[in-house]
LUMTOR-790776 format. One record per residue (C-alpha): x, y, z; residue in three letters. Coordinates in Angstrom, 2 decimals, decimal comma. Layout:
N
+---------+---------+---------+-------+
!       u !       v !       w ! lumse !
+---------+---------+---------+-------+
!       X !       Y !       Z !   ALA !
...
+---------+---------+---------+-------+
// end
This chain:
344
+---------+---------+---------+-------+
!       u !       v !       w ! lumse !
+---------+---------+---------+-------+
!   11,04 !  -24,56 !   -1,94 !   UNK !
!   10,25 !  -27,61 !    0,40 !   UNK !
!   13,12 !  -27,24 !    2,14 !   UNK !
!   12,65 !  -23,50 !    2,76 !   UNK !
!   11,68 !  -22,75 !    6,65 !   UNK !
!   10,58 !  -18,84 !    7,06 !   UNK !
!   10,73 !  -16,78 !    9,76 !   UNK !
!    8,53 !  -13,82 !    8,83 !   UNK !
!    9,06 !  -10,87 !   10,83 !   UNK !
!    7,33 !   -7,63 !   11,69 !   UNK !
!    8,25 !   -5,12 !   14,25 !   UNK !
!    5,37 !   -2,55 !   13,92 !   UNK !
!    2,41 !   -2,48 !   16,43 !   UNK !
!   -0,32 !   -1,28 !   13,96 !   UNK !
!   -2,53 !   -3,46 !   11,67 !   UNK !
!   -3,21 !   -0,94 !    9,35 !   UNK !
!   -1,03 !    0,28 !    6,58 !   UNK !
!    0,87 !   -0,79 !    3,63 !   UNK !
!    3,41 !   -2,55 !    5,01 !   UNK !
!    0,82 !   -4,54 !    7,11 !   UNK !
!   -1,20 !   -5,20 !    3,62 !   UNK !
!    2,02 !   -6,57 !    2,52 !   UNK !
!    2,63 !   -8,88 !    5,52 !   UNK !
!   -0,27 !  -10,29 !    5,96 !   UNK !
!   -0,84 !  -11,01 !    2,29 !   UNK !
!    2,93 !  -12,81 !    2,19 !   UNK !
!    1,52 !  -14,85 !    5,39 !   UNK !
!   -1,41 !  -16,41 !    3,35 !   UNK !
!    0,61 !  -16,62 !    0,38 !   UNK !
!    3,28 !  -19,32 !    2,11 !   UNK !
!    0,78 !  -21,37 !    3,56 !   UNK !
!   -0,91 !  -21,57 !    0,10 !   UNK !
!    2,42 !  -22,63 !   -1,41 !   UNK !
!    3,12 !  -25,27 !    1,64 !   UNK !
!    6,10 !  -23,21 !    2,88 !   UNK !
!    6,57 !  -23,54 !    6,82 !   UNK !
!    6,52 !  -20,40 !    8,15 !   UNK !
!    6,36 !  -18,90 !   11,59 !   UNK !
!    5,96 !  -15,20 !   12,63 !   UNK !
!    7,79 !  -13,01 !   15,26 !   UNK !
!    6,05 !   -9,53 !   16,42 !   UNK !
!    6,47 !   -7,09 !   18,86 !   UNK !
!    4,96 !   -7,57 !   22,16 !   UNK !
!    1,26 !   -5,87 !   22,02 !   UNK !
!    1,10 !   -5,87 !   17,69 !   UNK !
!   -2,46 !   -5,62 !   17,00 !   UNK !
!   -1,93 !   -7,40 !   14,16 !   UNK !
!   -1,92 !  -10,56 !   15,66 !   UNK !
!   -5,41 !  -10,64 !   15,40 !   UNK !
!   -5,36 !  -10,66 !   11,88 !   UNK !
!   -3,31 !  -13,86 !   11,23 !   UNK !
!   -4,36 !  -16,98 !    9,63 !   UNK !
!   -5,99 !  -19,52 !   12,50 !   UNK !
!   -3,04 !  -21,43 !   13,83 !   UNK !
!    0,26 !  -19,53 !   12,94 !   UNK !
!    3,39 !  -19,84 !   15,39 !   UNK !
!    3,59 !  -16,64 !   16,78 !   UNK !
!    6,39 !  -15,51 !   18,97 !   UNK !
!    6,38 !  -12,06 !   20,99 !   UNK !
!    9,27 !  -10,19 !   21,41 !   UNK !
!    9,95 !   -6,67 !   23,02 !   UNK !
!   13,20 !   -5,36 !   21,23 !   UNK !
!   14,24 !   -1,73 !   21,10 !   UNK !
!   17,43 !    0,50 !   20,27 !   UNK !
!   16,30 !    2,19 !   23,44 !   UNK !
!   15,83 !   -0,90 !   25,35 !   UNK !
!   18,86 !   -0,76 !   28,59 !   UNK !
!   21,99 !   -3,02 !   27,78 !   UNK !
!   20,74 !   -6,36 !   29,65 !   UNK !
!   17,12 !   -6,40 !   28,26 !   UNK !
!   18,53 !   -6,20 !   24,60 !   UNK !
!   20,83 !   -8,79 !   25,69 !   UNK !
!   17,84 !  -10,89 !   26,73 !   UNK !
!   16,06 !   -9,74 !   23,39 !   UNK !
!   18,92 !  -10,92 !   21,25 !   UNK !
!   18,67 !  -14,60 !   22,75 !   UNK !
!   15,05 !  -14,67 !   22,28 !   UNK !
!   15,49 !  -13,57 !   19,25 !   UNK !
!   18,27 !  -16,30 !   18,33 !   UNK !
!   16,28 !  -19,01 !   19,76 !   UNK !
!   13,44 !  -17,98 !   17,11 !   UNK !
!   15,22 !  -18,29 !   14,04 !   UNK !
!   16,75 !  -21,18 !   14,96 !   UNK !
!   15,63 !  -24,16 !   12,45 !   UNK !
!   14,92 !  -21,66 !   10,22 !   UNK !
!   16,93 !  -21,41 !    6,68 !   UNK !
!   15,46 !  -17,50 !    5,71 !   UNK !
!   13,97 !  -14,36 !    7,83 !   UNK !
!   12,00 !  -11,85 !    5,61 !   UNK !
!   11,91 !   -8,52 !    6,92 !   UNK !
!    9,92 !   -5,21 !    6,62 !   UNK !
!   11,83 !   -2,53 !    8,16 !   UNK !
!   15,47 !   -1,92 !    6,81 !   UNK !
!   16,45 !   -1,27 !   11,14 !   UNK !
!   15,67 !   -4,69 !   11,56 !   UNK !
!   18,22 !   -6,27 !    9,50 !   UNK !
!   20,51 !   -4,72 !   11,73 !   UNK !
!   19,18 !   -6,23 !   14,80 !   UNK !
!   18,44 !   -9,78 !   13,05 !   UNK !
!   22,15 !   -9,81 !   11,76 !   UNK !
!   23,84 !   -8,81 !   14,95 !   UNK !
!   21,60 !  -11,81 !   17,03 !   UNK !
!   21,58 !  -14,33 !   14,16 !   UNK !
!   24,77 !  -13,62 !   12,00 !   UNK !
!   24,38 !  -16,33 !    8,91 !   UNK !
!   21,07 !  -15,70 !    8,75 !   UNK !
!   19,52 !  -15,46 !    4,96 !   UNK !
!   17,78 !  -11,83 !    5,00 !   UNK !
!   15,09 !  -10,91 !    2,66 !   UNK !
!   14,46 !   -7,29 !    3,34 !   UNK !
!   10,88 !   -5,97 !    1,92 !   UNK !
!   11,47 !   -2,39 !    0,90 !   UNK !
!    8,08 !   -0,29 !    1,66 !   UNK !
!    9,56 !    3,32 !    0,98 !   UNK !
!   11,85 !    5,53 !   -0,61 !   UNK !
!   14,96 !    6,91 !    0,90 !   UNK !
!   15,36 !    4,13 !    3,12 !   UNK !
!   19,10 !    3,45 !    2,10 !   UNK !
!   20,22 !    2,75 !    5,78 !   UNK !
!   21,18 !   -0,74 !    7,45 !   UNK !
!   20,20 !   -2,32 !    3,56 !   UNK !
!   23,88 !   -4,05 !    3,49 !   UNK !
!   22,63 !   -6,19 !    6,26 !   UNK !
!   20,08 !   -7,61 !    3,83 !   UNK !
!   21,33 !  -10,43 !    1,22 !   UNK !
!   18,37 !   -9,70 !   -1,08 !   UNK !
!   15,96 !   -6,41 !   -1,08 !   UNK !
!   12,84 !   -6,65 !   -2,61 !   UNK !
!   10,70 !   -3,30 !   -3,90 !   UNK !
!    7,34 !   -2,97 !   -3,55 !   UNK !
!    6,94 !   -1,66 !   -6,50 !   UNK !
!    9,19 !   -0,38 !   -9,78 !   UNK !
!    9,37 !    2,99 !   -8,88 !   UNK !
!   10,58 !    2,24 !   -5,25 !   UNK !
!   13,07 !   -0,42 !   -7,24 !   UNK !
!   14,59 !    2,88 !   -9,12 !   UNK !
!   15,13 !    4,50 !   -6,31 !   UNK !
!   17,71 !    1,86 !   -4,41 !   UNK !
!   19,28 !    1,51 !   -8,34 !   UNK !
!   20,22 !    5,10 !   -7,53 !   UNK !
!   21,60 !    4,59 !   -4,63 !   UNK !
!   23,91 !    2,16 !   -5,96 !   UNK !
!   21,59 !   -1,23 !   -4,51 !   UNK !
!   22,10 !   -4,11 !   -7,33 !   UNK !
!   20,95 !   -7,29 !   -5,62 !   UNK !
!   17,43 !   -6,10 !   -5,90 !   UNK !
!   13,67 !   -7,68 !   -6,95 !   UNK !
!   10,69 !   -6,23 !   -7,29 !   UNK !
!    7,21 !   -8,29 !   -5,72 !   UNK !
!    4,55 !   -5,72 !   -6,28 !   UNK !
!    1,51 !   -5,53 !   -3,66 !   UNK !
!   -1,33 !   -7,58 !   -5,29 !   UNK !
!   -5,19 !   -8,30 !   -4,15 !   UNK !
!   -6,00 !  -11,16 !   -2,38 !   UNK !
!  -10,37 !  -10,40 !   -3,28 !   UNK !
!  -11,59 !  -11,34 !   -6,45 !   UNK !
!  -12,34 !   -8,63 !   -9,18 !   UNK !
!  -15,75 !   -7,47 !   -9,68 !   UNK !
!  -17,09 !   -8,38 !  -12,95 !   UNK !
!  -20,66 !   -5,68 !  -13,09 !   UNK !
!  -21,12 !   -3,78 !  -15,80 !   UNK !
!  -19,36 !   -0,75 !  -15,37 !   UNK !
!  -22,24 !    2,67 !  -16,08 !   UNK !
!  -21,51 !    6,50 !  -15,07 !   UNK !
!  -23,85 !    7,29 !  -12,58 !   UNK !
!  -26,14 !   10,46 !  -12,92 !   UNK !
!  -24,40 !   12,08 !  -10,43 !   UNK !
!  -20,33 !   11,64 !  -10,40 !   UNK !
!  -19,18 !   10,36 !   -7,64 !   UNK !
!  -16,04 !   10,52 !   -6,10 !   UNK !
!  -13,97 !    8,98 !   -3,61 !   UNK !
!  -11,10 !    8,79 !   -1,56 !   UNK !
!   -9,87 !    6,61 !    1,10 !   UNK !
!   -6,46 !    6,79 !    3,77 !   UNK !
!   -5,49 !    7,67 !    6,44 !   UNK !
!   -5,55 !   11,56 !    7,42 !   UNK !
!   -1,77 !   12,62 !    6,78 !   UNK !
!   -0,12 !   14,83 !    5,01 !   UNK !
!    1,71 !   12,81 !    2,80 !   UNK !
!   -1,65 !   11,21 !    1,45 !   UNK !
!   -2,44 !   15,05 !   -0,35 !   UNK !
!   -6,32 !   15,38 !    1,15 !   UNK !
!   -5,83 !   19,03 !    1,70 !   UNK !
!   -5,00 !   19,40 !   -1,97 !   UNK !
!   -8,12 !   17,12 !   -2,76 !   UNK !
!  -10,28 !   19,64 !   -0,64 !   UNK !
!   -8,70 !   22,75 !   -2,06 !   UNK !
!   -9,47 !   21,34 !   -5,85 !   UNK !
!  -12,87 !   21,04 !   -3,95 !   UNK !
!  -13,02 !   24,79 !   -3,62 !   UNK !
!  -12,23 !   25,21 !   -7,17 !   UNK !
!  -14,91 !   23,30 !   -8,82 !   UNK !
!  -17,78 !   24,88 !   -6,15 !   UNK !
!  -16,92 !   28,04 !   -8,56 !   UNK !
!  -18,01 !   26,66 !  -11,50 !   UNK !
!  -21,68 !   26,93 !  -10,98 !   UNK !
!  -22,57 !   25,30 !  -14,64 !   UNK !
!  -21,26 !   22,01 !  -13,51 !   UNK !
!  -23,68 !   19,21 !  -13,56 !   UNK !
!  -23,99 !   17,26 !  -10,04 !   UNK !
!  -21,56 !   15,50 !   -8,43 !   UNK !
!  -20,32 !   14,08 !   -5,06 !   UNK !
!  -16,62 !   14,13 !   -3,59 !   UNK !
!  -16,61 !   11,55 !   -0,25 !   UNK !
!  -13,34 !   11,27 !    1,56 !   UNK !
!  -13,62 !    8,36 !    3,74 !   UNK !
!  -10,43 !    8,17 !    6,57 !   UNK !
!   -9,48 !    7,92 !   10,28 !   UNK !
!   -6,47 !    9,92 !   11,21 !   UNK !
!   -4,60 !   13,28 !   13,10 !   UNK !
!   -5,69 !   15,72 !   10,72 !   UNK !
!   -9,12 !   15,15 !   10,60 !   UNK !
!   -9,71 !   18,22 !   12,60 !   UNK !
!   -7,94 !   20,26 !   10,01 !   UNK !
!   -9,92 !   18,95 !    7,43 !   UNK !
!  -12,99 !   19,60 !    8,51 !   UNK !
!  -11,41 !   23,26 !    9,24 !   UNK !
!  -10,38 !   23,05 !    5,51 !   UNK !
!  -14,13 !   22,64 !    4,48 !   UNK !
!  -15,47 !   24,75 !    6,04 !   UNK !
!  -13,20 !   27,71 !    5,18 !   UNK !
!  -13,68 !   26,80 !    1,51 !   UNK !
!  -17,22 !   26,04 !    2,03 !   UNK !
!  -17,41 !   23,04 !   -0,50 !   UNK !
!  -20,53 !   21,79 !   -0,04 !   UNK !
!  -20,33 !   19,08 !   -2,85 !   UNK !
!  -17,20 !   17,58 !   -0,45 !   UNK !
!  -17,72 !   14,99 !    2,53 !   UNK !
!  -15,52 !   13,95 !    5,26 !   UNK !
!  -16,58 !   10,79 !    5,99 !   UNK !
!  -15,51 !    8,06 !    9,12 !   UNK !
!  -13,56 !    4,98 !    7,43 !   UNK !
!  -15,67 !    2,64 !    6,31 !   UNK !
!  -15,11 !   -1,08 !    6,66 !   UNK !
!  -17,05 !   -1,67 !    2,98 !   UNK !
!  -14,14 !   -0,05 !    1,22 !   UNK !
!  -14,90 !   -2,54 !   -1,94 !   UNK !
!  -18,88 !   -1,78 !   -2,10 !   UNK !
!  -18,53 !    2,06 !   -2,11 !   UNK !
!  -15,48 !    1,53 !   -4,71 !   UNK !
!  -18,31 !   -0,10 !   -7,06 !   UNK !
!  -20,57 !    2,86 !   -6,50 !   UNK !
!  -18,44 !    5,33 !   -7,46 !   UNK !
!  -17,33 !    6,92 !  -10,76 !   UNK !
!  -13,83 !    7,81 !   -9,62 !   UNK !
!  -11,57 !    6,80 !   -6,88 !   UNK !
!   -8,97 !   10,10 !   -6,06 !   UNK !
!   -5,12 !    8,82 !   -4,77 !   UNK !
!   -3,80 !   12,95 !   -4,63 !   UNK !
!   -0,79 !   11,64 !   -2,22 !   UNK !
!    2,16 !   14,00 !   -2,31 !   UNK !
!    4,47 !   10,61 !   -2,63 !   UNK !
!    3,32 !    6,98 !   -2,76 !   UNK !
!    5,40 !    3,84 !   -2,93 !   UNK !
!    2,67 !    1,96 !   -4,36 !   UNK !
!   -0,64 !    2,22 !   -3,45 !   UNK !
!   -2,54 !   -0,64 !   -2,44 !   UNK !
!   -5,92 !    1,46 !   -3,22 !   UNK !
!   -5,45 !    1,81 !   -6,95 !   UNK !
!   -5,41 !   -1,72 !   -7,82 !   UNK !
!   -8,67 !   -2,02 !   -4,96 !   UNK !
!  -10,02 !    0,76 !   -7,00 !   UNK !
!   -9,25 !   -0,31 !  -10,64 !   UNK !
!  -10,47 !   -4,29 !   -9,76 !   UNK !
!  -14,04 !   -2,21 !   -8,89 !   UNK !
!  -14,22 !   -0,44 !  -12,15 !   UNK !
!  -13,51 !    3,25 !  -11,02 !   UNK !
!  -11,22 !    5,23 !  -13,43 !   UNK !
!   -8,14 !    6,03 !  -10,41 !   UNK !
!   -7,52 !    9,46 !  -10,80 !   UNK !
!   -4,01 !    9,82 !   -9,24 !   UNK !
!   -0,90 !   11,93 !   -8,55 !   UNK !
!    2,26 !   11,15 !  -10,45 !   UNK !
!    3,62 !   10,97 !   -6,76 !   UNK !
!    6,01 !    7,39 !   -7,74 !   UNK !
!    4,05 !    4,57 !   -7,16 !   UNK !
!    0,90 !    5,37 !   -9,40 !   UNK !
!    3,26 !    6,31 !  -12,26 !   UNK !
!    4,32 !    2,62 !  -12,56 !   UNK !
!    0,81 !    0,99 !  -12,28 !   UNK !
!   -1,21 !    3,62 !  -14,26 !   UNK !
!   -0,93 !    4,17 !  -18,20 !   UNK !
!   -2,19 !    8,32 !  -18,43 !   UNK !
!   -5,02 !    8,12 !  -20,02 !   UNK !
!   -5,19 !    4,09 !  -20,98 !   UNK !
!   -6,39 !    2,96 !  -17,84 !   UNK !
!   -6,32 !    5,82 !  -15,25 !   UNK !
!   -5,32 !    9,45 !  -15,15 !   UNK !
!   -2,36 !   11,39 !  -13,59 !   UNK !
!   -1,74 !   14,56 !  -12,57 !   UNK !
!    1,30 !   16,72 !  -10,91 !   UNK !
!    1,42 !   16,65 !   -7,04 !   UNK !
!    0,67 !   19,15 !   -4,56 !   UNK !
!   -1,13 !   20,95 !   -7,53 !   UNK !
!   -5,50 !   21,67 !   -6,69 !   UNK !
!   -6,02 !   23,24 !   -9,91 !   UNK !
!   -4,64 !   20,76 !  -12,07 !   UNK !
!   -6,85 !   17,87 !   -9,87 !   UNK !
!  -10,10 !   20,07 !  -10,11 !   UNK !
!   -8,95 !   20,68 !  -13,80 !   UNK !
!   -9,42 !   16,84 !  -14,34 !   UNK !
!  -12,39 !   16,18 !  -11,78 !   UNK !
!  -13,87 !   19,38 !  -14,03 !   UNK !
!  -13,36 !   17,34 !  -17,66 !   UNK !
!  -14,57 !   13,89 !  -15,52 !   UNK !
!  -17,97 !   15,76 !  -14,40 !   UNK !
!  -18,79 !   16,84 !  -18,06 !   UNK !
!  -17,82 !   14,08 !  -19,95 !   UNK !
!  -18,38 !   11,16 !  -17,70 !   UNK !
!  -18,34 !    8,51 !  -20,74 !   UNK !
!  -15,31 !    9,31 !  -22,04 !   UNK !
!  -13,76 !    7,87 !  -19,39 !   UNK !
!  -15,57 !    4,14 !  -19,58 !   UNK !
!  -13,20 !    2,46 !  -21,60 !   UNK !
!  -10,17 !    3,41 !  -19,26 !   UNK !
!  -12,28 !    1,57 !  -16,57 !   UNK !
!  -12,62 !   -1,60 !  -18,29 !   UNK !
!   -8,97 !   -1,14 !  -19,30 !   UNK !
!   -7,69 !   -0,36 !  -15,35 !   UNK !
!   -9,80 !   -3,65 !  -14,53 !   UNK !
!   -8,15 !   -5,78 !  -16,93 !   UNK !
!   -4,89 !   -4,64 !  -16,04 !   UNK !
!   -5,56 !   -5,99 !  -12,50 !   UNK !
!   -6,38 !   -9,21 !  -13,47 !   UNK !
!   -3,14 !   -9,84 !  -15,63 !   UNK !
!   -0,92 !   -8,37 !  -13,44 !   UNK !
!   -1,92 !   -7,97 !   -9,89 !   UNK !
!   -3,22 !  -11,21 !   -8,79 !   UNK !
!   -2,09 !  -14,12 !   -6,24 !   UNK !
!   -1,02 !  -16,08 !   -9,20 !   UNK !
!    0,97 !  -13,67 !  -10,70 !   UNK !
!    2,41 !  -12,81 !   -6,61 !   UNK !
!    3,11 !  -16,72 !   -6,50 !   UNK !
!    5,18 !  -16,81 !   -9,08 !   UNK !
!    7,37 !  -13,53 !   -8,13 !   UNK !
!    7,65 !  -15,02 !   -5,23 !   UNK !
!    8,78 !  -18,34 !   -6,30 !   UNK !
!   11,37 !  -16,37 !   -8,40 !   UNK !
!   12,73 !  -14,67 !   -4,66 !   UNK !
!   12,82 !  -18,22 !   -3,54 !   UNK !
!   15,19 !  -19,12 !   -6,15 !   UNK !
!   17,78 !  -16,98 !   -5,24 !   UNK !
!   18,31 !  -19,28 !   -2,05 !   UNK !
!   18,20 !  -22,78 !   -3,21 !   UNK !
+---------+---------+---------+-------+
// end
């Protein structure tokens, strides 16, 4: 790996995300194995801000959409980047394309983030999943040269002593899209403010995002009083502690970076057998699942949560020990040692 020299390369704006989880966690990870490494975003990428204090950063404005003579000029800047460079890791399966047409014997790592993304892979000499179920998915298409580096946490795993609070608490945390299944989350909601012999609880969905104002709609129509819609918090870890159960009710999910945040806590992760939560959670070992776009089963399983909150301790401990052997920097390191090897 000493001879390996990286060009790391990321052409969405935002800083928030999976695939920006990913990034920057595969940016600290190189310069804690002593791999040189520089990084090329677009022009006006907010995550800039969030790279490690002196990394080579070089701008570029490239586009499909761009006229003929400024992807021309794109291309060479593009070329002149990667030169001195043995490998280019990539995000977004449209970028190979680009990267292959300006740098043609480049060595292409291409992160896969998603499922159904099946076009421009062939420009790629190695794809790596984010995660098992996402590696399934190109094995169906017919992808063989692939490796799977799932997402890992870069915080160290809380250690308290892990108590069900008085009143259950739960929690949920994304952004507000459809895909991440909050109006199902607020409609099981509804269901459980029927059940008037329920002891007390607390449902707190913390997120930024376009449907916010649908939510809130959502609420009030249903009236679920035990149900908050709460502004994203930048404590994401403290409230995780404080609560009984984190919620993931996505309709699909390629991984989920907030299980493993939610299992190193000690919640129980009550999630949606929506792909990626299927391949980290055991159902009913260390986490629970339930069918997607489905309110009654969710409230059916917040309902058996609320009145027997200590049934569900041991899965805790259980979800938190399954993060430390298997979602860790050192276990990252070593998958991506094994990516490595493919090139030397």
């Amino acid at each position: 790996m000493n001879n390996l020299k990286i060009l790391h390369i990321r052409s969405g704006r935002g800083a928030k995300g999976g695939t920006a989880n990913v990034f920057l966690s595969l940016q600290r990870l190189f310069g804690d194995l002593k791999i040189e490494s520089d990084v090329v975003v677009r022009s006006g990428a907010a995550i800039v801000d969030k790279l490690p204090v002196g990394t080579n950063i070089t701008k570029i404005n490239y586009s499909r959409q761009l006229p003929t003579w400024m992807q021309i000029a794109a291309k060479r800047k593009m070329a002149t980047a990667a030169q001195n460079h043995n490998l280019l890791i990539l995000h977004k399966p449209a970028d190979a394309k680009i990267w292959r047409a300006a740098f043609p014997d480049a060595k292409i790592v291409l992160f896969i983030h998603d499922f159904g993304w099946v076009k421009n892979l062939q420009f790629a000499d190695l794809l790596v999943a984010v995660s098992h179920s996402v590696a399934q998915n190109l094995h169906n298409f017919g992808w063989k040269n692939v490796m799977v580096m799932e997402n890992f946490l870069t915080t160290e795993i809380s250690n308290h002593k892990i108590d069900a609070n008085k009143k259950i608490i739960f929690s949920a945390f994304g952004i507000f899209r459809k895909t991440k299944g909050f109006a199902e989350l607020i409609r099981a909601a509804a269901i459980l403010e029927k059940m008037s012999t329920l002891p007390d609880y607390q449902i707190n969905l913390y997120g930024a995002g376009r449907q916010k104002l649908y939510y809130h709609l959502l609420k009030r129509f249903f009236n679920t009083r035990h149900l908050n819609i709460c502004n994203w918090t930048a404590n994401v870890p403290d409230v995780m502690q404080k609560s009984d159960v984190v919620v993931v009710p996505s309709r699909h999910e390629t991984f989920g970076i907030v299980l493993i945040e939610a299992m190193a806590s000690g919640a129980l992760v009550l999630a949606t057998r929506s792909g990626g939560p299927e391949s980290i959670l055991q159902h009913e070992v260390d986490g629970i699942l339930v069918p997607t776009n489905n309110p009654v089963a969710l409230a059916t399983a917040m309902q058996n949560i609320i009145e027997h909150p200590n049934n569900y301790l041991e899965m805790r401990e259980n979800g938190r020990r399954k993060v430390a052997e298997r979602y860790t920097e050192t276990t990252a390191k070593k998958n991506l040692q094994n990516i490595f090897t493919c090139f030397e």
